[in-house]
C-alpha positions in Angstrom: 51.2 -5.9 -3.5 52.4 -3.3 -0.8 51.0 -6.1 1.4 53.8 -8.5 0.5 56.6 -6.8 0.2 55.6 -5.2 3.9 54.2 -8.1 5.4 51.6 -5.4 7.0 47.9 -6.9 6.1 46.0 -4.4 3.8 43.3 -3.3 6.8 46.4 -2.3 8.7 47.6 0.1 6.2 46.8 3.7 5.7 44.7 4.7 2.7 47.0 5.2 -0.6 48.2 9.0 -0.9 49.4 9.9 -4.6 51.3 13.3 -4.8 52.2 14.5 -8.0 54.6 17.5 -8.2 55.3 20.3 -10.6 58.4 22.3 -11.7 59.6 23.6 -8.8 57.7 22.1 -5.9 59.1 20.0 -3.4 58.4 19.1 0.7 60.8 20.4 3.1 63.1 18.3 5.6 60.4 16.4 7.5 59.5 12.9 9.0 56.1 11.0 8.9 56.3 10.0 12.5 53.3 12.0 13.8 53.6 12.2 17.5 50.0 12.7 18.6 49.1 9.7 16.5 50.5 7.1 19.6 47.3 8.3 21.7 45.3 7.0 18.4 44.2 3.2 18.3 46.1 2.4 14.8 49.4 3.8 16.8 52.1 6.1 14.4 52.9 5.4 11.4 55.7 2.5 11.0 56.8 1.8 7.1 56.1 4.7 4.2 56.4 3.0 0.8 57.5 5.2 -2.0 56.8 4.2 -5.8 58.0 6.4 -8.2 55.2 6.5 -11.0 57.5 8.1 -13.4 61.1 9.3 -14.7 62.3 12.3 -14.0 64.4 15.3 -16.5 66.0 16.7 -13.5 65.8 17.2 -9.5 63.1 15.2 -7.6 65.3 13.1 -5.4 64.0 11.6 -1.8 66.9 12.9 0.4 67.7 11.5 3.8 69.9 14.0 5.0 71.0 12.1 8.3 71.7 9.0 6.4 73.4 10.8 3.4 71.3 8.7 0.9 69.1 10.2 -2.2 67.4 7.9 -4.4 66.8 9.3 -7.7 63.3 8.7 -9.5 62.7 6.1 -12.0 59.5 4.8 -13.3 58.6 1.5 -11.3 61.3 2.3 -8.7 60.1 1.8 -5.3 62.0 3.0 -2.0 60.8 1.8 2.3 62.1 3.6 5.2 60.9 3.1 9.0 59.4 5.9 11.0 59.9 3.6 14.3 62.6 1.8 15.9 62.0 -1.9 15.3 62.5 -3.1 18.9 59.8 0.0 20.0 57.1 1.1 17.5 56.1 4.2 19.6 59.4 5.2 19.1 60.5 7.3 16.2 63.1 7.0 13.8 65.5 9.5 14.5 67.8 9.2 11.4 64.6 9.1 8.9 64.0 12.5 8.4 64.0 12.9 4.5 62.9 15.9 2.1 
């Protein structure tokens, strides 16, 4: 299903990563734009698709600090973001850093 709403074949697509979190733990400000990854043949990452697997009591927003967006979680809810400009995929995404 990632497939079609990506339009990125399956064999093209990094292996599924589930992350569950606890009370209290959360990833810092980051970005999934690996730089050492251009000199690899599948090339940086270019889409991350989030799916929210469940609801949430409180906290666990995906912030995008640069963009001033933070989606809330929600069972079924899914969020995609770039880690490359569109018009140069070795290029990162500035404005995608999220936490």
């Amino acid at each position: 299903r990632m497939a079609e709403v990506t339009g990125i074949h399956s064999n093209n697509q990094e292996y599924l990563q589930l992350l569950r979190y606890t009370p209290g733990q959360y990833y810092t400000e980051h970005h999934d734009y690996i730089e050492n990854d251009i000199e690899r043949p599948p090339g940086p990452r270019i889409l991350t698709f989030f799916l929210y697997l469940n609801d949430v009591e409180k906290g666990g927003q995906t912030k995008f600090n640069d963009l001033d967006i933070m989606i809330t979680p929600k069972k079924g809810r899914a969020i995609l973001w770039p880690s490359v400009l569109d018009e140069d995929p070795d290029e990162k995404e500035e404005e995608t850093n999220h936490e």
